[in-house]
C-alpha positions in Angstrom: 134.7 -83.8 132.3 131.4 -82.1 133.8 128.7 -84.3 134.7 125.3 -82.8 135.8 123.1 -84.1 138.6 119.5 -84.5 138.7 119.0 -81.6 141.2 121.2 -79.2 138.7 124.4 -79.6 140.5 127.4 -80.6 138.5 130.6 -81.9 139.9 134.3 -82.1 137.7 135.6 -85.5 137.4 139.3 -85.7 136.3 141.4 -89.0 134.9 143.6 -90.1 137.7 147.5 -90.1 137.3 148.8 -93.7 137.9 152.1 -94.2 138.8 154.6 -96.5 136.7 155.1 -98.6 139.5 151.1 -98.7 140.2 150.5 -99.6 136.4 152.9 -102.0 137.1 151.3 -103.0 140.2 148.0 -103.6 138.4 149.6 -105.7 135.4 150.7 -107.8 138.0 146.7 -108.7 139.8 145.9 -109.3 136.6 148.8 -111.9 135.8 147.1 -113.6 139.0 143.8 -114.0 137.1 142.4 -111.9 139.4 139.2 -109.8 138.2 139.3 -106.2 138.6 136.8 -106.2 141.8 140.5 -106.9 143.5 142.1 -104.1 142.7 140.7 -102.4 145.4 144.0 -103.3 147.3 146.0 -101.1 145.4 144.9 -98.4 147.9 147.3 -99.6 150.6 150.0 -99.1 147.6 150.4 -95.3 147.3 150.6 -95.2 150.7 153.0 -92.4 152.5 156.4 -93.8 154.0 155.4 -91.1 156.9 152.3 -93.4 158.2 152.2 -94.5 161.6 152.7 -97.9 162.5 150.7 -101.0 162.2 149.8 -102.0 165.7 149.5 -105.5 166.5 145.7 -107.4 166.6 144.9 -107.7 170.5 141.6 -108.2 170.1 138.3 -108.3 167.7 135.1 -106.1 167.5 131.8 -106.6 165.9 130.2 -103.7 166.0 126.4 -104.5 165.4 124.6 -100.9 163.8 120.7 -100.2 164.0 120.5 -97.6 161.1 117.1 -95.5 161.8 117.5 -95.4 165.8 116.2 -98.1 168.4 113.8 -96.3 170.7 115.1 -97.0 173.9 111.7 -97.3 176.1 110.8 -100.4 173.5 113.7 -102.3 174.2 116.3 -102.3 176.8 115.1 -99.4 178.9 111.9 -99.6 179.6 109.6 -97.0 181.9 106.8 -99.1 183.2 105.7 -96.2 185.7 105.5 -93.7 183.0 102.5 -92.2 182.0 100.9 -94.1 179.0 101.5 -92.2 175.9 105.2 -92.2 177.4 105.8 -96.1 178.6 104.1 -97.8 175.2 102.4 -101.2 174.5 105.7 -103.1 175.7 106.1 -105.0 179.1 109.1 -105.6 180.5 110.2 -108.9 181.9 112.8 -109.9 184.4 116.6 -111.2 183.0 118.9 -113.9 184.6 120.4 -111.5 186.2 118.4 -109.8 189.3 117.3 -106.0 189.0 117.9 -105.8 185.6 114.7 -106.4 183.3 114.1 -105.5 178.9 111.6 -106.0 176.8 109.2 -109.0 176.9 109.6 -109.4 173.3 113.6 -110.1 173.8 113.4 -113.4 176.0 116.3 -115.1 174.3 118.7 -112.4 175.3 117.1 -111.7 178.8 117.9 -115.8 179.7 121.8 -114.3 178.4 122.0 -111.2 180.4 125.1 -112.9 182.3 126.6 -112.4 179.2 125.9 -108.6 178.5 125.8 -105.4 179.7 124.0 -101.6 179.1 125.1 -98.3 178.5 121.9 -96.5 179.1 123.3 -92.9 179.1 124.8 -92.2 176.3 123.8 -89.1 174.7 124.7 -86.1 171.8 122.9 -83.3 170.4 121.3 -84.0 167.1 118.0 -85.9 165.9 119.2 -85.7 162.3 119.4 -88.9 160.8 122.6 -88.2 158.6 124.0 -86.5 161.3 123.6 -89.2 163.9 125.0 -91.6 161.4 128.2 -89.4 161.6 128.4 -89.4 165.1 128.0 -92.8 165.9 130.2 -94.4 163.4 132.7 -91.7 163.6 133.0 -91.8 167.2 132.6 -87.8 167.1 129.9 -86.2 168.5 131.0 -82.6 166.6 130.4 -82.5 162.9 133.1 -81.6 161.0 133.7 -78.5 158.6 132.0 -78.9 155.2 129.5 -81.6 156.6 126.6 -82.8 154.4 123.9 -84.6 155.1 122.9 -85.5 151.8 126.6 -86.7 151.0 129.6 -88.3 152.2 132.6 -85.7 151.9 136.4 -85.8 152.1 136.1 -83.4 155.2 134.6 -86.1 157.1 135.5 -87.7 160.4 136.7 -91.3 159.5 134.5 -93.8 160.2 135.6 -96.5 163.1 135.9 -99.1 160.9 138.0 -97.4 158.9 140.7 -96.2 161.7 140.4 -100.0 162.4 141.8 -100.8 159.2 144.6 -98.5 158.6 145.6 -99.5 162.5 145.7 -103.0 163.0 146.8 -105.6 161.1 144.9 -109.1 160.4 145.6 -112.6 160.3 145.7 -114.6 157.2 146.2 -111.8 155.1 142.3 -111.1 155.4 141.3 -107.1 155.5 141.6 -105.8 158.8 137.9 -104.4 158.7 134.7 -105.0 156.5 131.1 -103.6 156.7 128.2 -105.9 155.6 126.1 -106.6 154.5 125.6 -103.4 152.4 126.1 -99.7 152.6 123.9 -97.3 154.5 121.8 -95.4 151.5 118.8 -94.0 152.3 115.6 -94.7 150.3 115.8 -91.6 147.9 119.4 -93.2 147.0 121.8 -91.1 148.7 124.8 -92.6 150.7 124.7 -91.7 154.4 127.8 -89.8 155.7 130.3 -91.8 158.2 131.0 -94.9 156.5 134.0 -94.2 154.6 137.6 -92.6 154.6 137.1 -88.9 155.2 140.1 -87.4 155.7 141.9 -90.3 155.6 141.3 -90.8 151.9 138.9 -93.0 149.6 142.1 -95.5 150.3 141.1 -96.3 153.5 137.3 -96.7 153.4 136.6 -100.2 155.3 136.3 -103.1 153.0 132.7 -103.8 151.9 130.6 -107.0 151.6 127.8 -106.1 149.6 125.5 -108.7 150.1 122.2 -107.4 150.3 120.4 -105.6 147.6 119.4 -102.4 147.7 115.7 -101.6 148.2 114.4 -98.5 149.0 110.9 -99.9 149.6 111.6 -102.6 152.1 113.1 -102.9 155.6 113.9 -105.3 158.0 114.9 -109.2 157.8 114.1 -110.5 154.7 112.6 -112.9 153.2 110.6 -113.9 156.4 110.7 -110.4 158.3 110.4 -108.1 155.7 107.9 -105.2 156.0 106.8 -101.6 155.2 106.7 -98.7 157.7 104.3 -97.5 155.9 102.3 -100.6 155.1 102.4 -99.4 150.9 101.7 -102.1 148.5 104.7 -103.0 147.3 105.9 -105.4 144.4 106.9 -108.5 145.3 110.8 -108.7 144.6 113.0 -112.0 144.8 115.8 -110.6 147.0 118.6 -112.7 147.8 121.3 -112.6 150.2 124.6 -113.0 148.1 127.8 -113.5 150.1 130.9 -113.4 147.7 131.8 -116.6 146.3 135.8 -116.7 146.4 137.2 -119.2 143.7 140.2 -119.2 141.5 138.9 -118.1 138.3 137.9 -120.7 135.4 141.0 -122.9 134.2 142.9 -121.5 136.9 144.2 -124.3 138.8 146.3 -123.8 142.0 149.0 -125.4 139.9 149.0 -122.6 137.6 148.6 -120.2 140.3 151.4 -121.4 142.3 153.4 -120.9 138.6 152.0 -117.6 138.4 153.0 -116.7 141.5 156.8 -117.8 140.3 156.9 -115.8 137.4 155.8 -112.5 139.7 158.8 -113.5 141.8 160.8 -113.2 139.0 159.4 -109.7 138.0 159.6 -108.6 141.7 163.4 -109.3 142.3 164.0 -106.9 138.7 161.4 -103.8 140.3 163.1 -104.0 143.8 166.3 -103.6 142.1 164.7 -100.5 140.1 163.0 -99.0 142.7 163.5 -99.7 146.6 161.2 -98.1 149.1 158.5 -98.7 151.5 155.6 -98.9 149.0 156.8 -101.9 147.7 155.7 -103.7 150.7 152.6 -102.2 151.5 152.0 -103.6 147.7 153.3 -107.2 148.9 150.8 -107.2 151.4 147.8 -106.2 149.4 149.3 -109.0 147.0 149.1 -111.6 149.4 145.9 -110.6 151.0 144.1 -111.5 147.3 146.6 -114.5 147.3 145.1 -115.7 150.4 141.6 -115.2 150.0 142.0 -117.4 146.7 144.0 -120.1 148.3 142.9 -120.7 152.0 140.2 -123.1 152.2 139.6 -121.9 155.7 139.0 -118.4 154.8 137.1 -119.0 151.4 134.5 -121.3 153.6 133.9 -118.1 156.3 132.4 -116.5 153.2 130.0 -119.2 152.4 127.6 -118.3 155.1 124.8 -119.8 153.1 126.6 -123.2 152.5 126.4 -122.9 157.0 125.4 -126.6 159.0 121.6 -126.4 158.6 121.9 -126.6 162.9 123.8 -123.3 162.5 121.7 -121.6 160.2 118.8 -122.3 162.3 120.0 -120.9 165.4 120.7 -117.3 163.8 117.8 -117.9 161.7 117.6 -118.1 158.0 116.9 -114.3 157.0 119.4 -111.6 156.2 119.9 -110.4 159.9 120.7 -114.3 160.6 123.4 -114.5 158.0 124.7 -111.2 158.4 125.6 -112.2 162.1 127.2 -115.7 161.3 129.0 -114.4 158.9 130.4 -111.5 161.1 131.3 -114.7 164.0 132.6 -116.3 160.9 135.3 -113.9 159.8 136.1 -112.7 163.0 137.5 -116.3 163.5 139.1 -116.6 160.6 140.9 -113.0 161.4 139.2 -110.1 160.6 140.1 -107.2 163.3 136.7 -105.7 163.5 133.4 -106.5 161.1 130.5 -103.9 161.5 127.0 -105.3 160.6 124.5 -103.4 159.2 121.5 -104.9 160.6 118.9 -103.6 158.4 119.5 -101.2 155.7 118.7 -97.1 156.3 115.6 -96.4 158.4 114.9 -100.0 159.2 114.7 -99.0 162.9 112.9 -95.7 162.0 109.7 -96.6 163.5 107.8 -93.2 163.3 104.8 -95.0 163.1 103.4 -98.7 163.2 105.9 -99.1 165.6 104.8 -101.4 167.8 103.6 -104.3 165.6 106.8 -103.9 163.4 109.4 -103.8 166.5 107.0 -107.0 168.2 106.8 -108.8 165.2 109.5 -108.1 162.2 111.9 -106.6 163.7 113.1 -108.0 167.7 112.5 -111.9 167.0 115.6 -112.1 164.2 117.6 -109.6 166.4 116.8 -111.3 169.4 117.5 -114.8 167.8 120.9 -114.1 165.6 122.2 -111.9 168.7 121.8 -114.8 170.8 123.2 -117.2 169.0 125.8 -114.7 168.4 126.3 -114.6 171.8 126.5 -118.4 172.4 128.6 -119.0 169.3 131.3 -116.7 170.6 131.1 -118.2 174.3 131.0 -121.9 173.7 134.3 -121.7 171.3 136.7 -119.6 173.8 136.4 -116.1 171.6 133.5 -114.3 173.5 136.2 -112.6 176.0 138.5 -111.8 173.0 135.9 -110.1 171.2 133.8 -107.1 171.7 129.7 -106.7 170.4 128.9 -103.3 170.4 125.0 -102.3 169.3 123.7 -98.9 168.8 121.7 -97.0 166.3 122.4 -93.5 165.3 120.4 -92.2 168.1 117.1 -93.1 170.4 113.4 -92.6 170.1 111.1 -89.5 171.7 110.2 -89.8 174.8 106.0 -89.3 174.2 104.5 -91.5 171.6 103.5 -89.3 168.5 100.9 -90.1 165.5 101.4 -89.0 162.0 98.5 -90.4 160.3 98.5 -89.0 156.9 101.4 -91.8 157.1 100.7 -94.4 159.3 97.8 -96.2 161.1 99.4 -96.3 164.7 102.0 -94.4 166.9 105.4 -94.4 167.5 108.3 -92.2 167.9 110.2 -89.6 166.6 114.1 -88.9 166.3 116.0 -88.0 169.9 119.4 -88.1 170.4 119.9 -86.9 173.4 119.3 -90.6 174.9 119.9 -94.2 173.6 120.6 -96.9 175.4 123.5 -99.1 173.8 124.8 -102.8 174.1 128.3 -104.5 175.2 129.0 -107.8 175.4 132.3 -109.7 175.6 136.0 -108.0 175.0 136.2 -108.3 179.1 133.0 -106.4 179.2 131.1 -107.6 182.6 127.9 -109.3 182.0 124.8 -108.1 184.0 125.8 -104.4 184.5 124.1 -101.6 183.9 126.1 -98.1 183.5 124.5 -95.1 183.8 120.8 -94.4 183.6 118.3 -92.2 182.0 115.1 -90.1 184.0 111.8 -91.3 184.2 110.6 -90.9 180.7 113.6 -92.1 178.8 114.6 -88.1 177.4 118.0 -87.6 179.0 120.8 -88.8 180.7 120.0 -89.4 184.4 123.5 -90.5 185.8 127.0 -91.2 184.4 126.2 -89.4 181.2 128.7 -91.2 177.8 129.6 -89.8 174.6 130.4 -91.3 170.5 133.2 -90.1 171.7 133.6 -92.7 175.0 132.0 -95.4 173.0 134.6 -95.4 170.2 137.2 -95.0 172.8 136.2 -98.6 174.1 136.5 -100.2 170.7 139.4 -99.0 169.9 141.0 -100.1 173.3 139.7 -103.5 172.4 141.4 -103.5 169.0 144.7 -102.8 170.8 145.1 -99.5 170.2 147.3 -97.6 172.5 146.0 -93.8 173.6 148.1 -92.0 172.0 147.6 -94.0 168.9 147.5 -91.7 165.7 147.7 -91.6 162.0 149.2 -89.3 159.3 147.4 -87.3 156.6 148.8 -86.7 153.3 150.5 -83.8 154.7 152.2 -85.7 157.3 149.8 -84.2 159.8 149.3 -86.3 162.9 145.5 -87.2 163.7 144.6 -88.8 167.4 142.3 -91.8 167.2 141.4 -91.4 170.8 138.9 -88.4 171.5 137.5 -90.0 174.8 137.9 -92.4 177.8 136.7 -95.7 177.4 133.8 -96.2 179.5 134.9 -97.7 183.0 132.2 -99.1 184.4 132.2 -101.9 182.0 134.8 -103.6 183.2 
């Protein structure tokens, strides 16, 4: 059938062809009591024999992503000898860690600088929001044939999270990457571009957690943070931060489960016998993945974030950037390979104007607190050298303060990619270094210039991916993860 778009545009959707043994596959969730929200790991089930291995979990990521662009001056590279309409309203203090100083309006993370270190060179080409988002979650700082901003395509690159699911298996049967809390749409309600599959397929988008709601006319931390680039009036909303409540469903008793579970045996043993091949176990898996989700008290309580120790929910603060964070530290030690956290939904960080009372007041102190206690969480239970915190926005802020003021009532700055500074902690990252540099005004790479490419390079070495690592396309077509060194001066 034809279905026309609001801008005129119409697009052909067809009926899918489902396999017997998929339809067969699907009867079976649904023996399980399982509601159709599940069914999602039936993409694993059509998968090619061809595909490359599953490479064993070394280590985990959590890659934290600043959607709108962190300006770099504000925050972690600041340019106190700078002209004023260059250097801003923001001081910067002095870290733990001598020579090294941020933003005052970070001091939680400056007392942790032992723990961290900066990349303050990395750099590509475009100031294009949809663009950047490509880049930096795609690890690829060329766009791809086809590309379009206004919506995700097939052509795409796939996104980092998603090579990190096809290419490493998780413990306890838990997806081997999620996104949360929501996906990247921008305020007119288009999805950004470098989330998903691309050319891997819709079946390998990342698993996502959508537990915030969309709003196009709100940014940052809500319910305390919340706020308005624009300073609009706005209607007061009761948004809610809903982390998926995992529970068998009513009158479903692990009893009956378990008997359930029996009877699928039996009907198991009679399709092997029909039809043997390697499908059937990628189908087994995605089985026992919804099996284990249901059934493992451990990993059902990582998902209630909100049912946290009131101690705990304090130190990452009790606002979505907060939960979004514990609930990343949660899963990560319950299994999950690599979690990517949306702090903020699309152009939260895009601080064209107003920008310094929004990044001083709405927007630092939940980042500053939840990344902390991120940090500390990690340290003080043994997993901060096993896992990897990676934080970067699609690209940096303009190096001269700029004034739109049919828009706002004070500065900030524009789009720049060609500078950000980015974040590393833990995964044997060396706290209290700083690689590479940027000039004088914070507009281009001054020293040790690093790519998407370098950056994604790093994470996938501390997933345990090999360098020539690689995956298969439908037309058994090999595709190399690796399109860059990992960066070597942070470790």
């Amino acid at each position: 059938m034809e279905r026309r778009h609001a801008d005129g545009s119409t697009r052909t959707f067809r009926h899918p062809a489902v396999s017997r043994r998929v339809a067969v596959q699907a009867g079976a969730i649904g023996l399980l009591g399982l509601g159709t929200n599940h069914l999602t790991a039936l993409r694993g089930a059509t998968a090619e024999a061809g595909a490359a291995p599953i490479i064993p979990r070394a280590r985990s990521v959590i890659y934290i992503f600043l959607s709108g662009g962190l300006a770099q001056q504000d925050s972690f590279d600041l340019k106190p000898d700078a002209p004023e309409q260059i250097r801003g309203e923001f001081s910067p203090i002095a870290t733990s860690t001598p020579g090294i100083s941020i933003c005052e309006h970070l001091p939680m993370l400056a007392r942790r600088s032992g723990l961290w270190s900066l990349v303050r060179s990395l750099t590509h080409a475009t100031n294009d929001h949809s663009a950047g988002h490509l880049m930096m979650l795609t690890g690829r700082s060329e766009l791809p044939l086809g590309f379009d901003p206004s919506s995700p395509k097939s052509s795409d690159w796939p996104s980092i999270a998603a090579v990190a699911g096809a290419l490493t298996r998780s413990t306890n049967n838990l997806p081997p990457a999620i996104v949360l809390p929501e996906k990247l749409v921008h305020t007119t309600g288009r999805v950004l571009p470098g989330q998903f599959g691309g050319v891997m397929g819709p079946r390998r988008d990342p698993w996502f957690i959508e537990a915030s709601p969309y709003d196009p006319t709100a940014y940052g931390a809500y319910p305390v943070y919340e706020f308005d680039h624009q300073e609009r009036k706005r209607t007061a909303r009761d948004k809610r931060f809903q982390a998926p409540h995992l529970s068998l469903p009513e009158g479903l008793g692990e009893t009956r489960l378990l008997n359930r579970l029996d009877l699928l045996n039996g009907l198991d043993q009679q399709r092997r016998r029909l039809d043997r091949d390697a499908r059937t176990e990628s189908f087994d898996r995605s089985r026992q993945d919804a099996v284990s989700l249901l059934t493992d008290a451990r990993v059902r309580g990582a998902f209630d974030v909100l049912g946290a120790e009131p101690s705990a929910l304090d130190r990452y603060g009790r606002n979505s950037f907060g939960w979004s964070l514990l609930l990343a530290r949660r899963l990560v030690e319950v299994g999950v390979n690599l979690v990517q956290v949306n702090l903020g939904n699309n152009e939260t960080w895009d601080t064209h104007g107003n920008a310094f009372p929004h990044l001083k007041d709405n927007l630092f102190p939940p980042t500053d607190r939840a990344l902390s206690a991120l940090l500390d969480d990690l340290n003080e239970r043994g997993l901060l050298e096993s896992t990897l915190i990676v934080m970067a926005g699609e690209f940096g802020r303009t190096p001269k303060i700029s004034t739109l003021p049919q828009f706002y009532k004070q500065p900030g700055r524009d789009h720049w990619g060609r500078v950000q500074t980015v974040f590393f902690a833990g995964g044997g990252v060396q706290g209290g270094r700083v690689v590479g540099s940027s000039d004088k005004i914070g507009g281009y790479p001054a020293s040790d210039p690093q790519t998407p490419e370098a950056m994604a390079a790093t994470i996938y070495r501390a997933l345990g991916l090999p360098a020539t690592a690689s995956w298969k396309d439908e037309q058994d077509r090999p595709h190399f993860v690796y399109h860059g060194e990992p960066i070597a001066g942070l470790f």
